[in-house]
C-alpha positions as CSV (number, residue, x, y, z in Angstrom):
1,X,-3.7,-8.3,1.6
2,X,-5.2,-9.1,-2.2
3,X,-3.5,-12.1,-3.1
4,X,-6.2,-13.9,-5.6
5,X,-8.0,-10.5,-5.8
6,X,-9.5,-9.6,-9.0
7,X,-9.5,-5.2,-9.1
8,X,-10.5,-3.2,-11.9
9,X,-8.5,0.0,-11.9
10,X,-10.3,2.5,-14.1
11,X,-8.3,5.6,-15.3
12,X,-5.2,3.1,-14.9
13,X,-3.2,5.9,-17.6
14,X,-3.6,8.7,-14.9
15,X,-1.2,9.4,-11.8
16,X,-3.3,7.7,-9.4
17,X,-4.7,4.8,-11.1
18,X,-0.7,4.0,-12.5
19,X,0.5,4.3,-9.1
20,X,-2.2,2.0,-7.5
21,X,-2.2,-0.8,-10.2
22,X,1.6,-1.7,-9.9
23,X,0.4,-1.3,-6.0
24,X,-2.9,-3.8,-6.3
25,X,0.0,-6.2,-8.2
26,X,2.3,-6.3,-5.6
27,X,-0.3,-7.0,-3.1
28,X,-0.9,-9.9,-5.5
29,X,-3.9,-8.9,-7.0
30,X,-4.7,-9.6,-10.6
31,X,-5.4,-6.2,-12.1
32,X,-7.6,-5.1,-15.1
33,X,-6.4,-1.9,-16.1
34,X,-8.9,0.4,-18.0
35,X,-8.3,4.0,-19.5
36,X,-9.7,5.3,-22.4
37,X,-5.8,6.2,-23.9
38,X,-4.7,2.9,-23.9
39,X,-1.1,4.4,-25.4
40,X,-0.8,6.4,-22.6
41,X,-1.7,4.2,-19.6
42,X,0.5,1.3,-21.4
43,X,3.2,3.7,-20.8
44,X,2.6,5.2,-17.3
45,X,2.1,1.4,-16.4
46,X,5.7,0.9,-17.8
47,X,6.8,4.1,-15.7
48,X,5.6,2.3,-12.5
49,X,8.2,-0.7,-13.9
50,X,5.2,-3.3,-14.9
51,X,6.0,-5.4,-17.4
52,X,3.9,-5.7,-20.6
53,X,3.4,-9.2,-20.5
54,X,2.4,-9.4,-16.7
55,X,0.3,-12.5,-15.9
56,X,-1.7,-10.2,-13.8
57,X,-2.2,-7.7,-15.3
58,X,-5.4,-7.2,-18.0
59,X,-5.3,-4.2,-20.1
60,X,-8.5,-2.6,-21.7
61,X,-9.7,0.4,-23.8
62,X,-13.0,2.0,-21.6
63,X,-14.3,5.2,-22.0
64,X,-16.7,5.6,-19.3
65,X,-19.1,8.1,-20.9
66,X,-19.4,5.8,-23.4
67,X,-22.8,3.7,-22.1
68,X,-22.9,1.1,-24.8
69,X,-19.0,0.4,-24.1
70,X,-19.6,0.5,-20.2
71,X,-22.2,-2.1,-20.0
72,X,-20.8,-4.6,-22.8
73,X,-17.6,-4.5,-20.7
74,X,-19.7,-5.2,-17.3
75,X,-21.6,-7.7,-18.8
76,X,-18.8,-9.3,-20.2
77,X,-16.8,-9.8,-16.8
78,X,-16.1,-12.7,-15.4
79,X,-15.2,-12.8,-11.4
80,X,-14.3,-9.3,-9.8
81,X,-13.7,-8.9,-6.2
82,X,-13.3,-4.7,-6.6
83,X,-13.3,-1.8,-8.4
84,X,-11.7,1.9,-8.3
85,X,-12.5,4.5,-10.2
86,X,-9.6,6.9,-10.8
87,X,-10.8,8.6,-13.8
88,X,-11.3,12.5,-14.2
89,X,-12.3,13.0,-17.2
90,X,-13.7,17.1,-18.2
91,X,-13.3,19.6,-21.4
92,X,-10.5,21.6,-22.5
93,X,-11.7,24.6,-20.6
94,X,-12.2,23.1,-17.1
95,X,-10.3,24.7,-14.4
96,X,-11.7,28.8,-15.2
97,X,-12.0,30.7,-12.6
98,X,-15.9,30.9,-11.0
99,X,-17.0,34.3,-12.9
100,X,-15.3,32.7,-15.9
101,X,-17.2,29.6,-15.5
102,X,-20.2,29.8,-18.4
103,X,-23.2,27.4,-17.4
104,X,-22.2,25.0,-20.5
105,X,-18.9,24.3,-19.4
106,X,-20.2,24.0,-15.6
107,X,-23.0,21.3,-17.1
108,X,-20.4,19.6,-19.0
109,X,-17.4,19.1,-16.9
110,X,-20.4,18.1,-14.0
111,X,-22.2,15.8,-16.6
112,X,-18.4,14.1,-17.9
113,X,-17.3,13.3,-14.3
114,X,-20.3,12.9,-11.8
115,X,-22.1,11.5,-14.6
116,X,-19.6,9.2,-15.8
117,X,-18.6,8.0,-11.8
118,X,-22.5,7.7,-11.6
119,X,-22.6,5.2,-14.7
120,X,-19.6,3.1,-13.0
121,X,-21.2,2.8,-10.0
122,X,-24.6,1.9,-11.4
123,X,-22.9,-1.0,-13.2
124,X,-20.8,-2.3,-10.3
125,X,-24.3,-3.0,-8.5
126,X,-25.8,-4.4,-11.5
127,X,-22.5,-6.8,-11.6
128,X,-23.4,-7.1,-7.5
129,X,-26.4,-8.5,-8.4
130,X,-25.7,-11.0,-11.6
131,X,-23.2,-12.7,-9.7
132,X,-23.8,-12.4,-6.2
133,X,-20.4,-12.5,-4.4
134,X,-18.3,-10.0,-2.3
135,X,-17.6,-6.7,-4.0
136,X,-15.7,-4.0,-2.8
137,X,-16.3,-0.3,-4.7
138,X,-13.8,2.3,-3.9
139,X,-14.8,5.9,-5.0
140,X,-11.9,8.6,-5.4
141,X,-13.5,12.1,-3.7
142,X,-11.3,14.8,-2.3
143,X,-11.1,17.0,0.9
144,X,-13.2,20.1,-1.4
145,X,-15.7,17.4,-1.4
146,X,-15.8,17.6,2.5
147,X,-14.7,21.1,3.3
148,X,-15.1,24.8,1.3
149,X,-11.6,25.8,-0.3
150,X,-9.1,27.6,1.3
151,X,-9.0,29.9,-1.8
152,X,-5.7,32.1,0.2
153,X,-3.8,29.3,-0.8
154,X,-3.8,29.9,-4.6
155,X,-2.9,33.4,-4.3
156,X,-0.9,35.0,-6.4
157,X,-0.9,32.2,-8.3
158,X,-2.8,31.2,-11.7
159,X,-4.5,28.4,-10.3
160,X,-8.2,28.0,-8.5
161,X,-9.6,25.3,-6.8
162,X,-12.7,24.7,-9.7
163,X,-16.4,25.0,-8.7
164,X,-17.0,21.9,-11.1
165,X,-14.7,20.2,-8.6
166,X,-16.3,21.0,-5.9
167,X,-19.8,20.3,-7.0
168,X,-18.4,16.7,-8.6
169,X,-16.7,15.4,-5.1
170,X,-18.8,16.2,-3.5
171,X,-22.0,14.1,-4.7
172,X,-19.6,11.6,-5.0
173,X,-19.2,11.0,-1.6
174,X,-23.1,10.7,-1.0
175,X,-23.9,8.8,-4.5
176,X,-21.5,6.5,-2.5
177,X,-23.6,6.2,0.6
178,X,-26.6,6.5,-1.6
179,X,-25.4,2.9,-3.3
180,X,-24.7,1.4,-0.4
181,X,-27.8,1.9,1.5
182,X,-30.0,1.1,-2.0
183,X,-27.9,-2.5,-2.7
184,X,-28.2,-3.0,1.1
185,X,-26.7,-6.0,1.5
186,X,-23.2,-6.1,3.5
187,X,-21.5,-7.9,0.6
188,X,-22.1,-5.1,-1.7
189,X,-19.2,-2.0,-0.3
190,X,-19.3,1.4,-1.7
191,X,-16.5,3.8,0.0
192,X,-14.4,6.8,-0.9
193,X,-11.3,8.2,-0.2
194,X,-10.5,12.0,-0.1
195,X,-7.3,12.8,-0.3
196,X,-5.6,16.2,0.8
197,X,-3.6,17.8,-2.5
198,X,-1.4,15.5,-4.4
199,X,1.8,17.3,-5.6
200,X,2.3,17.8,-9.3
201,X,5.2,20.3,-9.1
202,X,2.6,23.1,-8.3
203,X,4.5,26.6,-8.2
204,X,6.0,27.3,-5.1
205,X,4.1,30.3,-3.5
206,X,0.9,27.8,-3.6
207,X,2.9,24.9,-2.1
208,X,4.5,26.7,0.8
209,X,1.0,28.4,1.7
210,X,-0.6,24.9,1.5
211,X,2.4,23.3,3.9
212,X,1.2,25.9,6.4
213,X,-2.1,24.4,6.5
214,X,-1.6,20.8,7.5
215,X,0.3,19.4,10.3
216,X,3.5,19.4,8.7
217,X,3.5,17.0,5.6
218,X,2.4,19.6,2.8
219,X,1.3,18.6,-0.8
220,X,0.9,14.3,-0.3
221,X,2.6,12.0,-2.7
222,X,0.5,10.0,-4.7
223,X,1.9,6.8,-2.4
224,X,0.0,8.5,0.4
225,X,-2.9,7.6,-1.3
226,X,-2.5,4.2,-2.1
227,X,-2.5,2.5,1.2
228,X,-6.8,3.5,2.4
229,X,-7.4,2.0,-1.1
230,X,-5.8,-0.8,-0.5
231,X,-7.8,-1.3,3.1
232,X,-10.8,-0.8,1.9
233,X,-10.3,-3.2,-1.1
234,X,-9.2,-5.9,1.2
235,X,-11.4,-8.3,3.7
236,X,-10.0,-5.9,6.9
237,X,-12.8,-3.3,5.7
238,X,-15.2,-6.5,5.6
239,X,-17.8,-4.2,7.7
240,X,-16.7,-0.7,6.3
241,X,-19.6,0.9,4.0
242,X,-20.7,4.2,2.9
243,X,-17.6,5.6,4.7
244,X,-15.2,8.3,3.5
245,X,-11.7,8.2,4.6
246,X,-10.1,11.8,4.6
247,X,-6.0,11.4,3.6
248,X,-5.0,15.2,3.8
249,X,-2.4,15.5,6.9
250,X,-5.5,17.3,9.0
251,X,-5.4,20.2,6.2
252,X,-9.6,19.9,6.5
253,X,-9.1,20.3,10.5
């Protein structure tokens, strides 16, 4: 489906962004793979069995809150057909419970993700516009973006769903429309994908209780992911913009 395709993965060290670059390369895509560890995504890229001296594959240092970086390396590019942005980047104390949650670490976390994603975004349109040929933007929300939490899943467990979270995905999902209706040009596509709880051997309790919500899958795999990404990278979602494709196993419903 993206044979000749030219994708930038950014956050290619996380779980997602791993996963979908060795996907994107066996689609035949030619992959630029950006994280700001570049030890670490060299070896989850090795995890997903890519070699080190792939053809296709393109590896790069990016931190995306860092704006001189970001628009030397957009400036810099050559042809790019897509982009996804699998980063989450946030501080060491993210993830507090709401009354724990002091308005610093609430403007932070908000300010190194949204504001970050927001940055990417803003540069992808400004690459839109130097160049002038199809581009495909796929924006990674979740189903807290679309729905409130079903906070009875995490109980009795030390995990929350985090207000930052909620507040981040979100905007996402309209910063996406948002770019798509300001480029306004059919060439230009800005989409997300939400995507239901990804398991990450979560305790028990929480993962039984979060079965019983959806329509029998449970927690997704990260490969569940993978194949809306794909779509909306590839010349099927030629028409598709400022859409949000929910991947949960109808745990929103």
């Amino acid at each position: 489906m993206l044979k000749d395709k030219r994708i930038l993965v950014a956050g290619a060290g996380g779980l997602l962004g791993s996963t979908l670059s060795a996907a994107l390369l066996g689609e035949g895509a030619h992959v630029i793979a950006a994280d700001i560890d570049e030890s670490l995504m060299n070896e989850r890229l090795r995890q997903q069995g890519i070699e080190q001296d792939n053809p296709l594959l393109t590896r790069v240092s990016l931190d995306l809150n860092d704006v001189a970086a970001v628009d030397s390396f957009f400036g810099a590019l050559g042809e790019l057909d897509g982009a996804v942005n699998c980063t989450y980047p946030r501080n060491k104390r993210y993830g507090a419970k709401l009354f724990d949650v002091t308005l610093a670490d609430f403007n932070e976390n908000v300010s190194l993700h949204l504001g970050s994603s927001f940055l990417f975004m803003q540069q992808c349109a400004k690459y839109f516009q130097r160049v002038q040929r199809p581009f495909s933007l796929v924006n990674i929300s979740s189903i807290y973006g679309v729905v409130a939490p079903k906070f009875e899943v995490y109980a009795d467990t030390p995990m929350t769903m985090p207000v930052e979270y909620a507040a981040i995905k979100s905007a996402l999902i309209h910063l996406s429309k948002y770019l798509s209706s300001y480029v306004a040009n059919s060439q230009f596509r800005s989409n997300c994908v939400s995507p239901g709880g990804i398991f990450d051997h979560q305790p028990e309790r929480f993962l039984e209780r979060y079965k019983e919500n959806t329509l029998g899958k449970g927690m997704l795999d990260i490969k569940d992911v993978i194949g809306s990404i794909v779509f909306l990278l590839s010349d099927h979602a030629q028409y598709v913009n400022g859409q949000n494709i929910v991947v949960d196993d109808g745990f929103s419903l």
